[in-house]
N, C-alpha and C positions, 0 to 999 in steps of 0.2 A: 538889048534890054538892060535897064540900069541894076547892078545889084541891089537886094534888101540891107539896107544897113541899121543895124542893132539901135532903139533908142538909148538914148542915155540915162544914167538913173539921174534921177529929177531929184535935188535940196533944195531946190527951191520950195517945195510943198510941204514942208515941215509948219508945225504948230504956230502958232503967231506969236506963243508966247514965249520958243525955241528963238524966233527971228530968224529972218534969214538970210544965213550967213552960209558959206561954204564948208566951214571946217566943220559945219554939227556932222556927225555921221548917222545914217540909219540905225544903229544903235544908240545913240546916245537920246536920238527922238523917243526909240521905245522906252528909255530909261525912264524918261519925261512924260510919256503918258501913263507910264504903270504909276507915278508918285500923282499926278494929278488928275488921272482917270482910275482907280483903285478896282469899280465897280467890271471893269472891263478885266478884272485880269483873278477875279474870286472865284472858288471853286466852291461847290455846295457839301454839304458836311454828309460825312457817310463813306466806306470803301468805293472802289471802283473808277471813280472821277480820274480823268485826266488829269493831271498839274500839270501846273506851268512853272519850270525851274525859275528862278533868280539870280540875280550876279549875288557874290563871284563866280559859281559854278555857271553861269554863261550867262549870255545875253541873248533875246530876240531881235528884229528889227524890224522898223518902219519902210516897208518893200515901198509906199506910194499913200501919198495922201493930198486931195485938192477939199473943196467947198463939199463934196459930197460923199465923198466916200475916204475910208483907209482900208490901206491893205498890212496885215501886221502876218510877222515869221514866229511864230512862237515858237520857243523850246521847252518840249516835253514830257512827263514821264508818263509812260503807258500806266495800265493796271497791273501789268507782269513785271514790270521794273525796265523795260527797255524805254531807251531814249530817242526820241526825235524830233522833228520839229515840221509843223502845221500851220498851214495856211487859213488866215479868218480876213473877212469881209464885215467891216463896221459901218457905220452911218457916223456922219463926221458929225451930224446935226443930233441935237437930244431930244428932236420933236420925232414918234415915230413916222413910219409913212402908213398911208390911208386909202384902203381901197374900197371904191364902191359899185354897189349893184342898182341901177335906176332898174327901176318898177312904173310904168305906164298906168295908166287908171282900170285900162283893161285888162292888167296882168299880164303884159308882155314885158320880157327883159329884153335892156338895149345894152349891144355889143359892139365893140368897136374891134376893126381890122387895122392891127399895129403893126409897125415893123419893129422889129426887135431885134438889136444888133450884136449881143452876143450869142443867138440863136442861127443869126441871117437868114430869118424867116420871117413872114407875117404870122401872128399870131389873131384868132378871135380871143377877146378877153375883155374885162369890165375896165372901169377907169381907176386908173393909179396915179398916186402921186406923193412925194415930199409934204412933208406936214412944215408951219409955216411960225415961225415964233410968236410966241404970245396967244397963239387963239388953243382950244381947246382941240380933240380930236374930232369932235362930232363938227364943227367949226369947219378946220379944215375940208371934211370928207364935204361938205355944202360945197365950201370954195373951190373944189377938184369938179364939181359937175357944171358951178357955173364958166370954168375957164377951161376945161375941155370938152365940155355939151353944148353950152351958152343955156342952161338950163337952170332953174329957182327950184331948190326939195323943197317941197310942202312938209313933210317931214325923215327925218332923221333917225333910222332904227340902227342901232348897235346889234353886231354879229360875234362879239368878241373876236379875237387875235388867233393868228397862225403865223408857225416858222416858214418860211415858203423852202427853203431846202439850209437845216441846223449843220449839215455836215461843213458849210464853208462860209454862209451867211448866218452874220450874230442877231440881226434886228429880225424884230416881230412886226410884222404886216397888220393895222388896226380893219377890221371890214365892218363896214355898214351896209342897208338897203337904202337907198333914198325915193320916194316917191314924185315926180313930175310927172308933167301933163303933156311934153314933148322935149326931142330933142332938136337945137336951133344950130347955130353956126359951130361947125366943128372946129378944133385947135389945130389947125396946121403942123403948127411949131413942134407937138409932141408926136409926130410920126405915122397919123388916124389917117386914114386914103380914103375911107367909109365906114356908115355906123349901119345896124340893122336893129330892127327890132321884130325877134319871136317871139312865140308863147312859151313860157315857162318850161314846157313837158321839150319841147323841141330842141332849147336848150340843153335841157339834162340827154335830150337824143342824139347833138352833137358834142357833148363828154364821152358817152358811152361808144361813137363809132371812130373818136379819136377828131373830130374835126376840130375840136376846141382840149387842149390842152394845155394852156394856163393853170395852175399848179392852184394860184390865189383865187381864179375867176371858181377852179372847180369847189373850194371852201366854200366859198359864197354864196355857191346854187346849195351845195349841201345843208349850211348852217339856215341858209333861207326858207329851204324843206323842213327843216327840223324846227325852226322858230314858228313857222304857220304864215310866214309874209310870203310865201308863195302866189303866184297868179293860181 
């Protein structure tokens, strides 16, 4: 059996505006996004907050960054004065991502069975996806059912946003309901093996016995009970 060997750390995936060159170092990236991403590195006013130190007293760095995601090392200071440093998950893109709940005409929700690979499980859950430059959110959440349902929302209900887990991911999840009349040709590409559609209540009965734990799908059904777009 062949041994596992270590990936390399990647500079090639540094900022476009860094170039890429060898000699930038993981630090010298994060130097680069704290001066031209600002918004990414603020702290809200008030005791308590975490900070995030500054050179000279040190530097973070840029652990990995492609078309979709970064991975940043931040350093530190607790609320008691101890020092460390913390791993965050960003979205490279400034569009957020969009997840939606299709609603059938007779109030059934459709669920797809995903695989999900840092889970390495199938998951039930609604459809997700990357928001897409230029169009709005409500846009986007359309463009997510027709290219993983093959489906047209007749309309577009906003659910408001959730962190789906604040302790390591920084972006906010936008959720909508969409209303269609069926679901047509599944998207292969995004990892869907099968869709189903129950009734609403059944849905909320495989939250409750754990069959469906998706973190975002469960918002969804929540925020959808509480809106009245329920089947």
């Amino acid at each position: 059996m062949t041994p596992a060997v270590p990936l390399p750390r990647s500079l090639l995936t540094l900022p476009a505006e860094v170039g890429d060159l060898m000699d930038h170092t993981p630090e010298s990236a994060y130097a680069h996004l704290r001066d031209t991403r600002p918004a990414w590195f603020s702290s809200p006013p008030g005791d308590g907050a975490i900070g995030i130190m500054r050179w000279p007293m040190t530097e973070g760095q840029v652990l990995h960054r492609d078309e979709e995601r970064v991975v940043l090392e931040d350093p530190v200071v607790l609320p008691d004065g101890q020092q460390a440093r913390r791993l965050r998950l960003l979205a490279a893109r400034p569009q957020p991502p969009v997840a939606v709940l299709p609603l059938l005409a007779n109030g059934e929700v459709v669920l797809v069975d995903r695989f999900r690979h840092a889970a390495r499980a199938w998951q039930w859950e609604i459809i997700r996806g990357g928001g897409v430059e230029g169009l709005t959110d409500a846009a986007n959440a359309a463009g997510q059912v027709q290219d993983q349902l093959g489906a047209t929302a007749s309309d577009i209900i906003g659910l408001g946003q959730v962190h789906p887990d604040p302790s390591v991911l920084a972006e906010a999840v936008q959720l909508y309901a969409a209303r269609i009349e069926s679901a047509g040709d599944v998207a292969q590409h995004a990892g869907i093996r099968r869709v189903r559609a129950v009734a609403f209540a059944e849905a909320e009965q495989m939250a409750l016995t754990g069959q469906l734990t998706d973190a975002v799908t469960l918002s969804a059904l929540f925020r959808a009970r509480l809106a009245g777009v329920a089947g």
